[in-house]
C-alpha positions in Angstrom: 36.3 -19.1 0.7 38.1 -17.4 3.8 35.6 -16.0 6.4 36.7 -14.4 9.5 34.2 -12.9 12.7 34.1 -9.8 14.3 31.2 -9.7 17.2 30.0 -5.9 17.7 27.2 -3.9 19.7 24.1 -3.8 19.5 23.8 -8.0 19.1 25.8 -7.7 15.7 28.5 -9.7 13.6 30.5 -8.1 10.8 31.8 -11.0 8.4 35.1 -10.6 6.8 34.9 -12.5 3.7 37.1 -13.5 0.4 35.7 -15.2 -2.7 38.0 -17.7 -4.1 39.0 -17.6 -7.4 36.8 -20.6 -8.7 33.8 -19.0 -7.2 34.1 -15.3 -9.0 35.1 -17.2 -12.0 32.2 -19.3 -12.5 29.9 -15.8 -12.0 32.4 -14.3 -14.6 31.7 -16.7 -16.8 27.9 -16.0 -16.6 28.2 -12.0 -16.7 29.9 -13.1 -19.9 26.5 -15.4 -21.3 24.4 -12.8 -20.6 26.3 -10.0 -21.6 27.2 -11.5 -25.1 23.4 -11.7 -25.6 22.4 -8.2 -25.4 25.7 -6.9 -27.4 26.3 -6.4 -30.7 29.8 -7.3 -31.7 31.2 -6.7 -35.0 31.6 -10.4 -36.7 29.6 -12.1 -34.0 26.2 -13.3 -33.3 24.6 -12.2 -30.5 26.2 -14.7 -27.7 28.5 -16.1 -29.7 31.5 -14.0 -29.2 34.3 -15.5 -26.9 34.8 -14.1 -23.5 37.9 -12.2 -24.6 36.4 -10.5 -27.1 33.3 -9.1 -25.1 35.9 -8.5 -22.1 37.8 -6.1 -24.8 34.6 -4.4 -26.0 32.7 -4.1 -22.6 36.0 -4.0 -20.4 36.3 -5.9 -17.3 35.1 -3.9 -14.3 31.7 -4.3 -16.7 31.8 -7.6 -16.7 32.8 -7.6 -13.1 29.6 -5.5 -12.4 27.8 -7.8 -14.0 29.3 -10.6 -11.6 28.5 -9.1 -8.7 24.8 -9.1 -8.5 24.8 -12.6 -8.6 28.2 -13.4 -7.1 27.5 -11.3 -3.8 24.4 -12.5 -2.6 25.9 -15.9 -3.1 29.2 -15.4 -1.5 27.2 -14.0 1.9 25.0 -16.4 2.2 27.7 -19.0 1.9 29.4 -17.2 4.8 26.4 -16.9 6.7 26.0 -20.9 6.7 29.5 -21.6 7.5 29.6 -19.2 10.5 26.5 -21.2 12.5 25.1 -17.8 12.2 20.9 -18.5 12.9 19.0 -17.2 10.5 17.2 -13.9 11.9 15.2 -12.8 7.9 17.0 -9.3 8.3 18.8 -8.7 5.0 22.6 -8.3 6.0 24.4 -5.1 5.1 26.6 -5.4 2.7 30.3 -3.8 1.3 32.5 -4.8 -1.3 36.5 -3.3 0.3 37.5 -5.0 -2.5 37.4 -6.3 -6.7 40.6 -7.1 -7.9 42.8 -9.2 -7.6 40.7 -10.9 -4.9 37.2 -9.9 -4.0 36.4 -9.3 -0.6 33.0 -8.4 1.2 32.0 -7.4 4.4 28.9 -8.3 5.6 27.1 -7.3 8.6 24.8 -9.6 10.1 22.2 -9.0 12.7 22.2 -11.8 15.3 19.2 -13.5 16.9 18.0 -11.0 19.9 18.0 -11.6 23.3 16.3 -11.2 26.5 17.0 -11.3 30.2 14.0 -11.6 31.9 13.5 -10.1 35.4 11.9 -11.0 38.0 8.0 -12.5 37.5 7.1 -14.6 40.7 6.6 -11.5 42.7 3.5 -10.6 40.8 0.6 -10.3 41.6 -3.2 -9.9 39.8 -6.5 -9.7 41.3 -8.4 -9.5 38.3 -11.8 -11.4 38.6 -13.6 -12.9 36.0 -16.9 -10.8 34.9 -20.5 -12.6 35.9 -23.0 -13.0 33.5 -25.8 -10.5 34.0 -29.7 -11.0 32.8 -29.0 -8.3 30.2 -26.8 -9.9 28.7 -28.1 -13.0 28.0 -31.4 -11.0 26.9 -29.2 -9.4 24.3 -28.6 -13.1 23.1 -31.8 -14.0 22.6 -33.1 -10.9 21.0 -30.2 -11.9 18.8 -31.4 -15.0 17.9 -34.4 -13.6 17.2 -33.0 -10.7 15.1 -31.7 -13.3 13.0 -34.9 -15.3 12.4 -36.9 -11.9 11.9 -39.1 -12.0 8.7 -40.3 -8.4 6.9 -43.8 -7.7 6.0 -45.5 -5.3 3.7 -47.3 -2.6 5.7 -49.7 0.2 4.9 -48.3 3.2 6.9 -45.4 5.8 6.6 -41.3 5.2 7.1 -40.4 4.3 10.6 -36.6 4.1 11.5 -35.7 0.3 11.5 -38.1 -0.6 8.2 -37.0 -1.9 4.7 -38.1 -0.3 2.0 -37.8 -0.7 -1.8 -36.6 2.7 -3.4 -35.6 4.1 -7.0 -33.3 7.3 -6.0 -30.5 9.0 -8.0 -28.2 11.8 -6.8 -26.5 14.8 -9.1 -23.7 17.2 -7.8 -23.4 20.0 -10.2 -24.9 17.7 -13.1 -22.8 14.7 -12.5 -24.4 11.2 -11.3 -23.6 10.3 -7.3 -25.6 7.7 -6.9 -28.2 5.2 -8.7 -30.3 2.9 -7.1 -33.1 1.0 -9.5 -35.4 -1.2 -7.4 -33.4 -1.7 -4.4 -33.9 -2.3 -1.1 -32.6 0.3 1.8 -32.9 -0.3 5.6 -33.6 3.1 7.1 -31.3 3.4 10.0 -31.2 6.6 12.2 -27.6 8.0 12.0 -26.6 6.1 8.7 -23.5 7.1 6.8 -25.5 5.6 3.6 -24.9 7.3 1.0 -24.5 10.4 2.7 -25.7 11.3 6.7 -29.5 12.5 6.5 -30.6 10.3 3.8 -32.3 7.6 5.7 -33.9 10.9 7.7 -35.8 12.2 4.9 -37.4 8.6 4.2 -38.7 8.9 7.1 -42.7 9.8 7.2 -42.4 8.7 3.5 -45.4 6.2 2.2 -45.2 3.5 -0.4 -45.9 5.4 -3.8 -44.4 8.5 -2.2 -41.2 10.9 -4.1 -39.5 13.3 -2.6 -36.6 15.7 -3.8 -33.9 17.0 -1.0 -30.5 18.5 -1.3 -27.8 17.0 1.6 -24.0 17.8 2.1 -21.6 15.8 1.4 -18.9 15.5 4.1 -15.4 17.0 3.5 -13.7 13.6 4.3 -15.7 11.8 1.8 -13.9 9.5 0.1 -14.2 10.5 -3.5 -12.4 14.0 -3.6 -14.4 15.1 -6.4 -17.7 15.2 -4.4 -16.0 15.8 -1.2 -17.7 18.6 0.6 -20.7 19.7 -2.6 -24.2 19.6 -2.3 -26.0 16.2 -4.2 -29.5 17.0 -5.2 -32.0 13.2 -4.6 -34.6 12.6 -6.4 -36.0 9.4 -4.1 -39.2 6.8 -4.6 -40.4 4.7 -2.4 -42.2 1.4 -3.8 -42.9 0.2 -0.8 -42.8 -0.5 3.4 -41.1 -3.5 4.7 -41.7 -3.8 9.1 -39.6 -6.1 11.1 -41.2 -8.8 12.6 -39.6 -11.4 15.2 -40.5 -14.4 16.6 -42.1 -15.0 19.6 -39.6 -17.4 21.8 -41.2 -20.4 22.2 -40.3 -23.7 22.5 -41.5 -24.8 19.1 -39.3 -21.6 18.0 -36.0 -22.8 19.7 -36.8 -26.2 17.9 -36.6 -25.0 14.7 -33.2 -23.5 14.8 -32.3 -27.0 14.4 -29.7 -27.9 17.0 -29.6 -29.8 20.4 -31.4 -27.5 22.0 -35.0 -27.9 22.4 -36.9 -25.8 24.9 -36.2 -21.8 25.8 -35.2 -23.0 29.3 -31.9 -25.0 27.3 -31.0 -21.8 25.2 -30.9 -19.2 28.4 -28.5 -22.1 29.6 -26.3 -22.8 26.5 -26.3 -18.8 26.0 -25.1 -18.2 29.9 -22.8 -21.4 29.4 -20.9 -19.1 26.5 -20.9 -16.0 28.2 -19.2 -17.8 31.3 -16.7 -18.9 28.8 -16.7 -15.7 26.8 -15.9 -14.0 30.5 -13.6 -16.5 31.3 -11.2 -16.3 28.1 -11.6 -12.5 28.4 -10.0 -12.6 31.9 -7.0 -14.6 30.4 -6.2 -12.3 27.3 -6.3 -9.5 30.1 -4.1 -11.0 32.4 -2.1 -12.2 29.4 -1.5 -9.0 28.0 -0.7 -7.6 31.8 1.5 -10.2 31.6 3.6 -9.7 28.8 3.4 -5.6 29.5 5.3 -6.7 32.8 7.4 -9.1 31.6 8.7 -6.6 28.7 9.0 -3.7 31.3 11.3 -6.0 33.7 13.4 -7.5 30.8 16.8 -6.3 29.6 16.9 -6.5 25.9 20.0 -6.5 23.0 18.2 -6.5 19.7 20.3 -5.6 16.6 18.9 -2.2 15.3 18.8 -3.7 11.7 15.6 -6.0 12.9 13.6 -3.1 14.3 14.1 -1.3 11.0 13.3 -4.4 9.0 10.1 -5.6 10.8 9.2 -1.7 10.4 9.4 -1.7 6.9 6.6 -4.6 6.8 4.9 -2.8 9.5 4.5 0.3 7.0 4.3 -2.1 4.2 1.2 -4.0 6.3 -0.1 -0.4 6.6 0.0 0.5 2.7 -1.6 -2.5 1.7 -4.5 -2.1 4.3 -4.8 1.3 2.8 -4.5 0.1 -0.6 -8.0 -1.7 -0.3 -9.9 1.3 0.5 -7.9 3.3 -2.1 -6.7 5.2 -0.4 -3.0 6.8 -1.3 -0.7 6.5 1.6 0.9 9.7 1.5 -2.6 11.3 1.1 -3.1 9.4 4.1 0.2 10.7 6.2 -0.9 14.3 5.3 -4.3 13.8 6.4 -2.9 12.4 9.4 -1.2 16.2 9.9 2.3 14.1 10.7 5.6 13.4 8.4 6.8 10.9 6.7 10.1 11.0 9.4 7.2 10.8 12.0 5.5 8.1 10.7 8.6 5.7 10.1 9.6 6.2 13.3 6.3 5.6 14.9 6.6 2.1 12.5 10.0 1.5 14.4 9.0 2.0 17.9 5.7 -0.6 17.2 8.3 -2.8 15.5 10.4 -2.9 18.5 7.3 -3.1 20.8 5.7 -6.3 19.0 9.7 -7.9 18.2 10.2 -7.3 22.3 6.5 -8.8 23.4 7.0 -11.8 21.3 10.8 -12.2 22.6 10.2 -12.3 26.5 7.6 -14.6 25.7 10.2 -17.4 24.0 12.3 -16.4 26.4 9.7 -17.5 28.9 9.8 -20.9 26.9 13.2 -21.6 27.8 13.2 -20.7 31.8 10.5 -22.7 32.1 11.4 -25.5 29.6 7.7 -25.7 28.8 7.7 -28.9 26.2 4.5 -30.1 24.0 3.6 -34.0 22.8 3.0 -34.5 19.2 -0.4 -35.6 20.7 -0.9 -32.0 21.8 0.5 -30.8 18.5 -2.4 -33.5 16.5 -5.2 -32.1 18.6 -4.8 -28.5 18.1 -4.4 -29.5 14.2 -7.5 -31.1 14.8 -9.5 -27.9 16.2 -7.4 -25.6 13.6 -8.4 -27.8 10.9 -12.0 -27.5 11.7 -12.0 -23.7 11.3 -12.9 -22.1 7.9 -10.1 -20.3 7.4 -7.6 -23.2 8.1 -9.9 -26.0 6.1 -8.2 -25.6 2.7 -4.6 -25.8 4.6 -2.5 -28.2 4.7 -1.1 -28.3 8.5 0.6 -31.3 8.7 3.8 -30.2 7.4 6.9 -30.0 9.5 6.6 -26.1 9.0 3.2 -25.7 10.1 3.5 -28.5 12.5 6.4 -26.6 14.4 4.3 -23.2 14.0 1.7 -25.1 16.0 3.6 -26.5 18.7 5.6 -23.2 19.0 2.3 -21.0 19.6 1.2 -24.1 22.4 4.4 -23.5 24.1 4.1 -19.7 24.3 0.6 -20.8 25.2 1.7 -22.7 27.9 4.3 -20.5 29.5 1.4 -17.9 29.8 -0.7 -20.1 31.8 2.3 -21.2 34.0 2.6 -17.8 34.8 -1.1 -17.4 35.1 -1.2 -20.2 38.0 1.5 -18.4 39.4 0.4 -14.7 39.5 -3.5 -14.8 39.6 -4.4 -14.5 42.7 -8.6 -13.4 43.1 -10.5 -11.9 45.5 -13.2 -14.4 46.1 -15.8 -13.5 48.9 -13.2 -10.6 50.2 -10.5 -12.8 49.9 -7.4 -13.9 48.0 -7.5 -16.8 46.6 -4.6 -18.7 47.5 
């Protein structure tokens, strides 16, 4: 196969390719299988019928059709390999100049991006990392409280912030909304559940109590048929369920079962994680002040093909998100008052965004030739393994193993630049 290389703008290659003979003729040869199978020629079983004789009844430029969607493909990537071009996952563009005699193909490629980073020594960020106030270690504990909290019956009316047990159904315009047979509802001021003003008109209600009530529906509900209509409850309550929590106490922080054993331990392991909390705050922040710099600074060639592919998962991502809630995604772009020109182009310019805050960052790699052990690569395999959502992985392939050691090395570059750039007032001073 010949292949020649044109470089363009825009961080682009066209390649000049054509097929040689063998290769279009072995993807003849199975247009011809597969179209023999689905013909009916006169004196011939289906896929029986020699090449000539389904090239006279189809023609050739049918059977070279037919070639094509396998021959293609196959005959750019091909060129691809043999060019050293890396691999970038954007689709080339493709054009066939010519069929016959020869085929030929021209293929454009998007190359691997690049960035030239400016200058980042000069700056400078004076961010502090947040104390831990008494407030927020109260709203610990009343956390581990809440979720040790038991619920007893009581004799009295609906407060907000009780359980109760209810049997409730809800018509609009003769058609069932909503059923509930025995079950439990927590009666939450403000609650969307199932429609706002519900849990209000529990309220004052006593075990034994019914009530009928008529609420709106909202016009975004989801459901369009109910969407903005009035639903008529019929509600009973069965009974009162009151909050309780425990007291903190030592015997109380005992029983949670862990290494901690008196109240005096938890305020410390609580303030311990806030510390930590605060502290990995402060880096996301000046990480992302970092890369926002960083991308401001750089000077960028990106091939305009990758911003469109990466939007087209970026608008696929969306979809799919959508999908979930069922939720129609044109709906959804109407709702949203914007086109659907609008909305791809929004999709590009976050494409280009996250491709550009994710290539100053490698590029950062490189300057600083940041390099990680295959110890360092076992250890955070280690961690990662631990974590429910990695425990049914397996990480120690070479993939996932160079996915690791990649997101340490951007890791890595980041706090470089972190020791660099952070520089703290501490007591009305910079920290130097």
């Amino acid at each position: 196969m010949k292949v020649s290389r044109d470089d363009i703008e825009n961080r682009q290659a066209i390649l000049h390719i054509e097929v040689e003979e063998d290769r279009v003729e072995r993807h003849l040869q199975r247009a011809h299988n597969k179209v023999s199978q689905r013909i009916n020629i006169p004196g011939f079983r289906k896929g029986k019928a020699p090449r000539r004789i389904v090239e006279q009844f189809v023609g050739r430029d049918y059977l070279l059709d037919e070639a094509m969607e396998s021959l293609v493909p196959e005959a750019v990537g091909a060129a691809v390999e043999e060019s050293d071009i890396e691999a970038t996952h954007t689709p080339p563009r493709v054009s066939v100049t010519e069929r016959d005699p020869v085929v030929k193909i021209d293929a454009t490629v998007a190359l691997e991006p690049v960035a030239t980073l400016g200058s980042y020594k000069h700056l400078k960020f004076e961010d502090e990392v947040d104390g831990v106030s008494e407030e927020q270690i109260e709203e610990q504990i009343t956390q581990v409280r809440e979720s040790q909290a038991t619920w007893e019956l009581v004799n009295r009316s609906v407060k907000f912030g009780d359980l109760t047990t209810i049997t409730a159904s809800g018509f609009v315009e003769g058609k069932e909304f909503a059923k509930v047979d025995s079950g439990e509802f927590l009666v939450e001021a403000g609650s969307m559940n199932p429609v706002p003003g519900f849990a209000e008109k529990l309220k004052g209600l006593k075990a034994e109590d019914s009530k009928e009530f008529t609420l709106d529906i909202p016009e975004d509900y989801p459901n369009e048929e109910f969407a903005g209509k009035k639903v008529n409850f019929n509600v009973s309550v069965a009974d009162v369920k009151k909050k309780t929590l425990p007291k903190m106490t030592n015997a109380f922080v005992a029983s949670l079962g862990d290494d901690t054993k008196t109240v005096a331990q938890l305020r410390d392991r609580i303030t311990d994680n806030l510390q930590q909390q605060a502290k990995d705050g402060l880096r996301r922040s000046l990480e992302q002040k970092i890369i926002d710099a960083l991308v401001d600074d750089a000077e960028f060639e990106v091939s305009p093909m990758i911003i469109e592919h990466e939007a087209e998962h970026v608008l696929e991502d969306q979809q799919r998100q959508l999908a979930q809630y069922n939720i129609d995604f044109q709906q959804y772009i109407e709702g949203l008052g914007k086109s659907t020109e609008e909305i791809v182009s929004e999709a590009k310019d976050s494409a280009e965004l996250r491709l550009k805050r994710t290539l100053v960052v490698d590029t950062l790699v490189e300057d600083l030739e940041v390099t990680i052990t295959p110890e360092e690569v076992d250890a955070e395999t280690e961690i990662m393994q631990s974590q429910p959502q990695y425990e049914k992985q397996n990480l120690d392939t070479d993939e996932a193993r160079d996915a690791i050691q990649k997101v340490l090395q951007r890791r890595a570059a980041i706090d470089k630049v972190i020791a660099i750039t952070h520089k703290p007032i501490i007591g009305g001073n910079k920290k130097e």
